[in-house]
N, C-alpha and C positions, 0 to 999 in steps of 0.2 A: 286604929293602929296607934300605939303607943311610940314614945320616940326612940324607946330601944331599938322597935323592928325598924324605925327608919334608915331607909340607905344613905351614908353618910356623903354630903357633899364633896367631890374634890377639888381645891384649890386651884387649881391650872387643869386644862382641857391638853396640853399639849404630848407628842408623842417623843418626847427627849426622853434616852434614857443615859447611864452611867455605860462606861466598854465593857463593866461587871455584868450588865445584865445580859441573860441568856432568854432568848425566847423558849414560848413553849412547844414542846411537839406533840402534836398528833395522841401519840400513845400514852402521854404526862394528864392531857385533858381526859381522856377513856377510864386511865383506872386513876385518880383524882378520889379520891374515900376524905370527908368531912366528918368529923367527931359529932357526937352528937353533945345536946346543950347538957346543964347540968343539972342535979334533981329538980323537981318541981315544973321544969318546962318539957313540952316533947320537940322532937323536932330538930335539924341542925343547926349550928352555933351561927349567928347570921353574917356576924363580922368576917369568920374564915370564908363562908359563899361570897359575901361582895367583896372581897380582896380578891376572889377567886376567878370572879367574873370581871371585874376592872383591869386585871388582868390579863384574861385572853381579849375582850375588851382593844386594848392597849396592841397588844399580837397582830390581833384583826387588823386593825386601822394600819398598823405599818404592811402587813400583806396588800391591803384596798392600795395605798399612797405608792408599793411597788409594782401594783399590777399599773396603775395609772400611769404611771413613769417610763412601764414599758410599753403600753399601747402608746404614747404618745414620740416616744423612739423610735417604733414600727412605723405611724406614719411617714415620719422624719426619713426614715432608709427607702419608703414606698416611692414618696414624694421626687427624692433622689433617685431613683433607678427610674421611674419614669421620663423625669428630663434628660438622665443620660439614653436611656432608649429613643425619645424622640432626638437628639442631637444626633445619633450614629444614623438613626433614619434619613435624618435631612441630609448627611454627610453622604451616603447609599445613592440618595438620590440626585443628587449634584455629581458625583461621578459616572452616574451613568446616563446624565445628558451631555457631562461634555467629551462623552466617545463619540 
């Protein structure tokens, strides 16, 4: 593999972006149509594929970091609704030993 086809490294790993950017949807990745290269090569242009994939990429990782954020919320409300159920339990059962 020549260093054309290689995938160009990115500078930072991190998922900051500007309030311009818009994520992608669903139906944006589906119909996604890539140019093809120019004479003499076959095959798609490879710069537009890996901007294309660093990108959803990019999408991905902030869906992964908000699904994390919500299961770890959910514990947090679970966690809370159980010590209020056992506090109203224990409260149950203190009024009705001292009937």
């Amino acid at each position: 593999m020549n260093a054309k086809n290689q995938r160009p490294e990115s500078p930072s790993c991190t998922t900051y972006r500007s309030g311009a950017y818009t994520s992608l949807l669903p139906w944006q990745v589906r119909e996604r149509r890539f140019v093809p290269t120019g004479l003499g090569r076959r095959g798609l242009n490879p710069d537009d594929v890996y901007a294309f994939l660093d990108r959803v990429a990019v999408d991905m990782a902030a869906v992964y970091a908000a699904l994390a954020e919500s299961r770890l919320e959910t514990a947090r409300i679970k966690a809370g609704l159980r010590r209020w159920q056992a506090d109203q339990a224990g409260a149950r059962n203190e009024r009705g030993q001292a009937r």
